[in-house]
N, C-alpha and C positions, 0 to 999 in steps of 0.2 A: 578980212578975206582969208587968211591962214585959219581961224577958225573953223569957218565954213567951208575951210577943202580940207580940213581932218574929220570934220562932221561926216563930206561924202565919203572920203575914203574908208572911213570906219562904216559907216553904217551900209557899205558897198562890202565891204569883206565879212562881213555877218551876216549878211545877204546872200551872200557867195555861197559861205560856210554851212548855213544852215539848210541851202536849195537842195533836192534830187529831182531824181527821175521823173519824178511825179509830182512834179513843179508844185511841192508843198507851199504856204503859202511862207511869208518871210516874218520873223519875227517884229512884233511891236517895236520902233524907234526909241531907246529913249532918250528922255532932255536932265535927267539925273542920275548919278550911281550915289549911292550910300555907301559910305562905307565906317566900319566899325574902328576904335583904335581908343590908346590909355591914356590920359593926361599924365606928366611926370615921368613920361618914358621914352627919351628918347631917341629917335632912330634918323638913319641916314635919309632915306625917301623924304624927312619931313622938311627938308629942302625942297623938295617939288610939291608936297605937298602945299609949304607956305608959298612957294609964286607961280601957284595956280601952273602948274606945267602936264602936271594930269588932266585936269580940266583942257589944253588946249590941244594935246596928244589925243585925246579921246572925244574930245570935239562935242563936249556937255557937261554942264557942272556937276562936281564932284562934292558933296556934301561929308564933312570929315565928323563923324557924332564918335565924342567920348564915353566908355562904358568903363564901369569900376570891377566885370570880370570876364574871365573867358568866357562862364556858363550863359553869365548874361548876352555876349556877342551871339553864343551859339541859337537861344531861345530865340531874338532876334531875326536873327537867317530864317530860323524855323520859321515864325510870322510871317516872313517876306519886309521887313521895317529895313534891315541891314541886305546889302546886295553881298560886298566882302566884307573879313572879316581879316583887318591888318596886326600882325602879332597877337593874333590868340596862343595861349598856352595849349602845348601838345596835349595836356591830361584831360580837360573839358572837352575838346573837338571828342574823343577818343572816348571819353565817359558817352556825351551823347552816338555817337556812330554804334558803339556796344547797346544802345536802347535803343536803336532802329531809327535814326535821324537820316536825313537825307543829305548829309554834308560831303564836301569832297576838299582835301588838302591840295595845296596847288604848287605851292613853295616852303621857302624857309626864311624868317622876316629878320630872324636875329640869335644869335649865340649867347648865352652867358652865365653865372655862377654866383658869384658874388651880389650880381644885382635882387638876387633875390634866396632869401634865408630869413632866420630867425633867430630877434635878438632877446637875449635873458635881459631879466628887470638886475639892477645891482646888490640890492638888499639879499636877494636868495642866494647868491654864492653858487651858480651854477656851475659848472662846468662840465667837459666832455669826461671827465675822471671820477664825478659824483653824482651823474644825471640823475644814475638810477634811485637813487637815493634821495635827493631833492629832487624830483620833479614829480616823486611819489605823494597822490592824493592833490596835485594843483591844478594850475586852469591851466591851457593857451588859449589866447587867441590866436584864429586864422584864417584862411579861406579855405572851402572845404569843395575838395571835388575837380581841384585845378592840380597845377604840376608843385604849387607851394603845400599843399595838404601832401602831394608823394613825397616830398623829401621830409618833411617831418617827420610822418610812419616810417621812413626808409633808414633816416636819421634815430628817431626814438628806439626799432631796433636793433638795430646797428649800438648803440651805447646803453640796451639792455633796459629798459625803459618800459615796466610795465602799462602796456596801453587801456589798461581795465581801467588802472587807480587815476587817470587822467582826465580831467573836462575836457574838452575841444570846443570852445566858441565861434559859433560863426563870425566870420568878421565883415564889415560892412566896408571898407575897402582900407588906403594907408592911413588918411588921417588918421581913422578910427582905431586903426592900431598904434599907432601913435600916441593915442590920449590909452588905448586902454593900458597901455606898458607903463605909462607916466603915473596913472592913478594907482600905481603898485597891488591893484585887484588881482593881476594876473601876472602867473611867474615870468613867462615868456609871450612874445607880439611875432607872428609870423608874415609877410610882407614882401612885397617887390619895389625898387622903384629906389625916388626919394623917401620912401618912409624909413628901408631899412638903415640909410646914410644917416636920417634925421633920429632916429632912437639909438644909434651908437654916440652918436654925437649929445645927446641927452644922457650918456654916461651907462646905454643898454652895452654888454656886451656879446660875442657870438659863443655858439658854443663849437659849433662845428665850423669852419670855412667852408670857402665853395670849392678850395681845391683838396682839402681833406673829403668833402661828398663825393666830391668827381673820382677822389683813388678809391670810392667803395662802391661805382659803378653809377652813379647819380649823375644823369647828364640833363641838360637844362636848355629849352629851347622854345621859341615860339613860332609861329608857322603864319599862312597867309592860305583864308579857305572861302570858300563859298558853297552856295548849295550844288547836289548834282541837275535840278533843273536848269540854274542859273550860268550852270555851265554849259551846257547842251543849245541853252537858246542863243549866247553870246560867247561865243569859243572867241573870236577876235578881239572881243573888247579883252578881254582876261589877259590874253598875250599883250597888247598893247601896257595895260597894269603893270603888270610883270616885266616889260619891256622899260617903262619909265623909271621903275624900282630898279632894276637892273643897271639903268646908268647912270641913277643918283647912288649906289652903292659904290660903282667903280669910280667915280668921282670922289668919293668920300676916301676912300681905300687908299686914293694914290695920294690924296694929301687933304685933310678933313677941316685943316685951321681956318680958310674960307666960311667954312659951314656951321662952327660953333654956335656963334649968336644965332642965326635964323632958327635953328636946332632950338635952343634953348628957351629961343621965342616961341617956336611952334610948340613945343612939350608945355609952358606956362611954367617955365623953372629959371632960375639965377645963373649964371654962366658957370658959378665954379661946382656945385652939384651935377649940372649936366654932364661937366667934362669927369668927375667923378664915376658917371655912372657909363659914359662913352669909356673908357679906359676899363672896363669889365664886358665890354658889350663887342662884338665882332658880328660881321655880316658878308656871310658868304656867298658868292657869288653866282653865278649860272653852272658853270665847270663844278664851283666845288658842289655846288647842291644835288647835282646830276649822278655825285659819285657814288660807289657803295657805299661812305660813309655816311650820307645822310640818305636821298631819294632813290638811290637805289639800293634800298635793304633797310639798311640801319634803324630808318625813321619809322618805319614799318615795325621792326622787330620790339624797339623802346615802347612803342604802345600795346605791344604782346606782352610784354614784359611788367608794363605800367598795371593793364586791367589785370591780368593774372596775382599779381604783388594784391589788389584791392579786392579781389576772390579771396584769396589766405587771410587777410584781415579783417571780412564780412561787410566791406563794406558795400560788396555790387554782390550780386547771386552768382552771376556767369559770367565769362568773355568770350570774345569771339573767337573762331578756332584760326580766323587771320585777319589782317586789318590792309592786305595789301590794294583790294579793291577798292581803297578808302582815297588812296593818292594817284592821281593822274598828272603826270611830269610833263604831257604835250605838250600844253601852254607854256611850259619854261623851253621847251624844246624847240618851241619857235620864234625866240629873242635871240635876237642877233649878237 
């Protein structure tokens, strides 16, 4: 019964939402949401996500499919395969919205620095004081085109780091960066997640931290998007989304030890990596998302910022002259 009076109420406020004057017709019901998200990364929502609490808010199952990148959640959306797309990285969204994608930012899924960098193999003797010098003529691996590709270029010139004399591997997601740092082919393995915890722990070291990136302007974060059709046909379902994420955050915020194991279950990871990667990860809230410092400006700016930096280094042709048209706060603005 509770199921099927959040089914009408929801499919009764998208109804509502999407009606005018000219009693268009209401959009298709549906009996599933897709949504996109990482294995090995965990987040506070994934509490609701494991006991099904989206699904009974939103009054239709929610289908949770794991992707190994931003780019690929974005290509997705494009398809129409993915409806959201949970913690993509700011720099993909922002790469495709610069090629004419039809995506739209909605929130902000998670904070962090540390959880995501790049570790030196040990044999090369890296470090931030001889980059330029050892890292000259070697490989990385990494992902290319996401926010872990920006701090690298950001990183590499920042400690003087000719980017000619460099390979850049694409990388096929953490294992694989995992194996390729272990097989000492490559100096440095670039990564999110458990991979970067599991290659220091294999004796990779860092060369930068994530709070030495953060004092040279490197901010690091993942967002919550969908397309702008998807928004326009279902504006209630989104707030509802944003609504449940909302209060598995505040739950988590005021005391998270409850929520460890299901986290850690939900992510496919061991309790004490999780809590690892929770102790670098913070998730702010409706207030704070709303603020200048993320949704109103900030998050905006970082992606001017981000394509402009991949213009100077050839890796886009152009950016856009703004990306503010890209994020719409209303859905956050109607969670209570």
């Amino acid at each position: 019964m509770k199921r099927l009076l959040a089914l009408l109420m929801v499919m009764g406020l998208i109804a509502a939402a999407c009606g005018n004057d000219d009693d268009d017709a209401a959009p298709p019901p549906l009996n599933e949401l897709n949504v996109a998200y990482f294995l090995e990364w965990p987040t506070a929502n994934q509490v609701a996500q494991a006991e099904q609490t989206y699904d009974d808010v939103l009054g239709l199952t929610v289908n949770w499919i794991p992707f190994a990148s931003g780019g690929d959640m974005a290509q997705a959306m494009e398809s129409g395969d993915i409806d959201i797309s949970y913690s993509q990285g700011l720099t993909p969204f922002a790469n495709f919205v610069t090629g004419g994608s039809d995506l739209l930012l909605i929130g902000v899924a998670v904070s962090y620095a540390d959880a995501d960098n790049c570790v030196a193999h040990p044999d090369y003797g890296i470090t931030a004081d001889n980059a330029a010098e050892t890292l000259a003529g070697e490989s990385i691996y990494t992902p290319l085109g996401n926010v872990t590709h920006f701090k690298l270029l950001k990183m590499l010139e920042h400690l003087g780091v000719d980017t000619a004399t460099v390979e850049l591997i694409q990388s096929e997601g953490g294992p694989a960066a995992v194996a390729a740092l272990d097989s000492g082919e490559v100096a440095m393995a670039c990564a999110f997640g458990g991979a970067v915890n599991q290659m220091i722990a294999n004796g990779g070291n860092l060369v930068m931290t994530g709070a030495e990136q953060e004092a040279i302007g490197i901010r690091v974060f993942d967002i919550i998007s969908t397309t702008g059709d998807f928004a326009d046909t279902y504006p209630s379902l989104l707030t509802g989304f944003l609504q449940v994420t909302e209060d598995a955050n505040r739950a988590y915020n005021e005391n998270r030890a409850p929520f460890i194991d299901t986290i850690a279950e939900a992510a496919g990871m061991d309790r004490a990596p999780t809590i690892a990667l929770l102790d670098a990860f913070s998730f702010p809230e409706k207030d704070m998302q709303l603020s200048q410092a993320w949704l109103g400006g900030t998050v905006q700016q970082v992606m001017k910022d981000q394509m402009d930096f991949f213009v100077a280094q050839g890796e886009i042709p152009s950016a856009l002259p703004s990306y503010d048209s890209f994020v719409d706060t209303s859905f956050l603005q109607a969670v209570n």
